[in-house]
KOLBA-977575 format. One record per residue: residue in three letters; x, y, z of N, C-alpha, C in turn. Coordinates in steps of 0.001 Angstrom, whole numbers, plus 500000, padded with zeros to 6 digits. Layout:
<pts>
ALAXYZXYZXYZ ...
</pts>
This chain:
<pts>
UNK500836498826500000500000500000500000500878501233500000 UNK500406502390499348500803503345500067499996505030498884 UNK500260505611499961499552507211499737500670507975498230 UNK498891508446497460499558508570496577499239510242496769 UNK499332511622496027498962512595496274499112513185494782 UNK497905513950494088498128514409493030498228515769493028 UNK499700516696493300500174517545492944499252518918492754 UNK498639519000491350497776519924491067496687520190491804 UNK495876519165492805494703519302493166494995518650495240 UNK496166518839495179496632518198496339495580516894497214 UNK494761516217496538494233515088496068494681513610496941 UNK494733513095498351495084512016498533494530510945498099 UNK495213509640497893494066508355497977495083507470498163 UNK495001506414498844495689504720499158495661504035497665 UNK496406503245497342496356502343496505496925500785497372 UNK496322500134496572497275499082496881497798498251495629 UNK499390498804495329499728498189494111501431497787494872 UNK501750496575494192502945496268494287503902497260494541 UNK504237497989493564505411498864493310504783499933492864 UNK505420501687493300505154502618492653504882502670491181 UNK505582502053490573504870502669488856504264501585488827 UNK503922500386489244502649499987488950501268500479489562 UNK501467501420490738500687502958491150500226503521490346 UNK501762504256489294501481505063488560500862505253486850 UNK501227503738487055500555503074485430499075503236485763 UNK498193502859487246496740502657487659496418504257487008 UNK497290504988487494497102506553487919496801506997485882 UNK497579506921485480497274507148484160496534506395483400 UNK496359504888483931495432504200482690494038504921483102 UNK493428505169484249492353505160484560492303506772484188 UNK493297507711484319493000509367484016493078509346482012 UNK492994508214481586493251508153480393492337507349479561 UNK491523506573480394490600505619479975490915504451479107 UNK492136504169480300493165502821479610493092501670480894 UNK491883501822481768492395500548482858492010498928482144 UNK490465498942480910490139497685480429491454497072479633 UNK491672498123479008492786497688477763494243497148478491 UNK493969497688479289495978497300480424495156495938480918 UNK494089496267481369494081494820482171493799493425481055 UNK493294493592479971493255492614478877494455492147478049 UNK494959493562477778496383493351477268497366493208477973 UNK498113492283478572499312492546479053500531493435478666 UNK500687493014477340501821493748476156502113495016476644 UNK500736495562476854500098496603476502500798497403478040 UNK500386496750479200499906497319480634501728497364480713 UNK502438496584480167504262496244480223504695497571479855 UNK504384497740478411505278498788478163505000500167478738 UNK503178500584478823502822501567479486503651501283481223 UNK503809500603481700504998500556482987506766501096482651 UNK506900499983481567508382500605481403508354502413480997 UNK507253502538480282507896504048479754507514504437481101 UNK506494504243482036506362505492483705507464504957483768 UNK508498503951484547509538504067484930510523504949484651 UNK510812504817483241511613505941482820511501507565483215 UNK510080507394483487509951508992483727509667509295484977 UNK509846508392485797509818508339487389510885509648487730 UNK511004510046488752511693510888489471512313510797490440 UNK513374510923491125512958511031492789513084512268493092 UNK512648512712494637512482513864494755513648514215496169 UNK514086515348496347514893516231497484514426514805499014 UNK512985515097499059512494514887500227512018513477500416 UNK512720512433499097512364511196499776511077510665499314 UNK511232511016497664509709510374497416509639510106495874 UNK508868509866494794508690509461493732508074510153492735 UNK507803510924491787507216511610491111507119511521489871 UNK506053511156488922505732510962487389504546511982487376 UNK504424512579486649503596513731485779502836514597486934 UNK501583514331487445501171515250488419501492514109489878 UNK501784513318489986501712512366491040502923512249491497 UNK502690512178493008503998512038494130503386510859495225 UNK504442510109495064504180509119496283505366508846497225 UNK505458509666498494506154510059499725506514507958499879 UNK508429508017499942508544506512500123507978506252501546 UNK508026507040502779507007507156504173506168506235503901 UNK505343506311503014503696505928502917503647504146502364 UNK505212503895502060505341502339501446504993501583502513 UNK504478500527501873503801499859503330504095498187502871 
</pts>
């Protein structure tokens, strides 16, 4: 588990996903209207992961950041 926070709208919510960018893949398939297609396609849900990885961040204060989303490592559970 852990707390995700969306930046622009300072926005909390829990997830419970393995690993941060598989967080952040949820975070964009669903703000994108990609959660059926990731979850049918595997191919699909893979590479949309590898490219968030790539664009993962870390931050000053100990935390993770892809596009509007920050997830504080604190909140890893």
């Amino acid at each position: 588990m852990m707390t995700v926070q969306n930046l622009k709208n300072n926005h909390e919510e829990i997830l419970e996903h393995q690993t941060p960018v598989k967080a952040f893949a949820f975070l964009w398939a669903r703000e994108n209207a990609m959660l059926t297609a990731m979850a049918i396609c595997e191919e699909l849900a893979l590479k949309v992961e590898a490219e968030i990885e790539y664009q993962v961040e870390e931050t000053d204060a100990g935390g993770l950041v892809f596009d509007k989303w920050h997830i504080a490592l604190h909140t890893l559970h």
